[in-house]
C-alpha positions, -999 to 999 in steps of 0.1 A, spaced: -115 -53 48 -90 -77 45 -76 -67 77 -111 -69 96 -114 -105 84 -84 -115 98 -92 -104 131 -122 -119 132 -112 -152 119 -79 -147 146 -107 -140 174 -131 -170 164 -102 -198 161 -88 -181 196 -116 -187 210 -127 -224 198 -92 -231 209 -99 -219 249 -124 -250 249 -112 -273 276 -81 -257 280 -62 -246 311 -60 -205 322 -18 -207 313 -27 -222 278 -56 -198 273 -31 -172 279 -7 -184 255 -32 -191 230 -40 -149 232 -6 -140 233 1 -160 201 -30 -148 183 -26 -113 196 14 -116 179 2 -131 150 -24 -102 139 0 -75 148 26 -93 123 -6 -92 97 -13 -57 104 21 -50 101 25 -67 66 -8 -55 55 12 -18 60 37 -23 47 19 -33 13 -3 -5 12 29 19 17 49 0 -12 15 9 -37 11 38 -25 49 43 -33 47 29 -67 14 53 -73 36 83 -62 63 73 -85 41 69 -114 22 100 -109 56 116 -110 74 100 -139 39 114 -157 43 146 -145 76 147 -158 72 133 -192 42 154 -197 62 187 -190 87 171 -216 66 173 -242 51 208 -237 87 220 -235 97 206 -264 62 212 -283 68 250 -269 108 249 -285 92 232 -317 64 263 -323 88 285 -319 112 278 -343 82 275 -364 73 306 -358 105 320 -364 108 305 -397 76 319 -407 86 350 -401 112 357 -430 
């Protein structure tokens, strides 16, 4: 969404901006705004790919830890149960 409001706020100052303006600087004026919410876009990606990152890396790091624990919870039973034996 926050995407979509930019471009609509980047379409509605372009265009109070062509007002009394010649063709050349009406051009320029689009060129500019065009620039400017490709750079946006561009930043708004790259954010969404850095949390999406940091979510990956997180999800990982649990997966991990969790197999960690049942590992060593696995190595702790059975020494238990090897005790228990004798």
């Amino acid at each position: 969404m926050k995407i979509t409001t930019t471009l609509m706020l980047a379409a509605g100052l372009t265009a109070l901006a062509a007002c009394n303006k010649s063709p050349q600087e009406n051009t320029a004026a689009n060129i500019e705004a065009n620039a400017e919410n490709t750079a946006d876009n561009i930043e708004a990606n790259a954010s969404n790919a850095a949390d999406n990152l940091q979510a990956n890396a997180e999800n990982t790091a649990d997966s991990v830890r969790n197999a960690g624990d049942n590992k060593a919870d696995a190595a702790r039973n059975s020494a238990e149960n090897t005790t228990n034996k004798y």
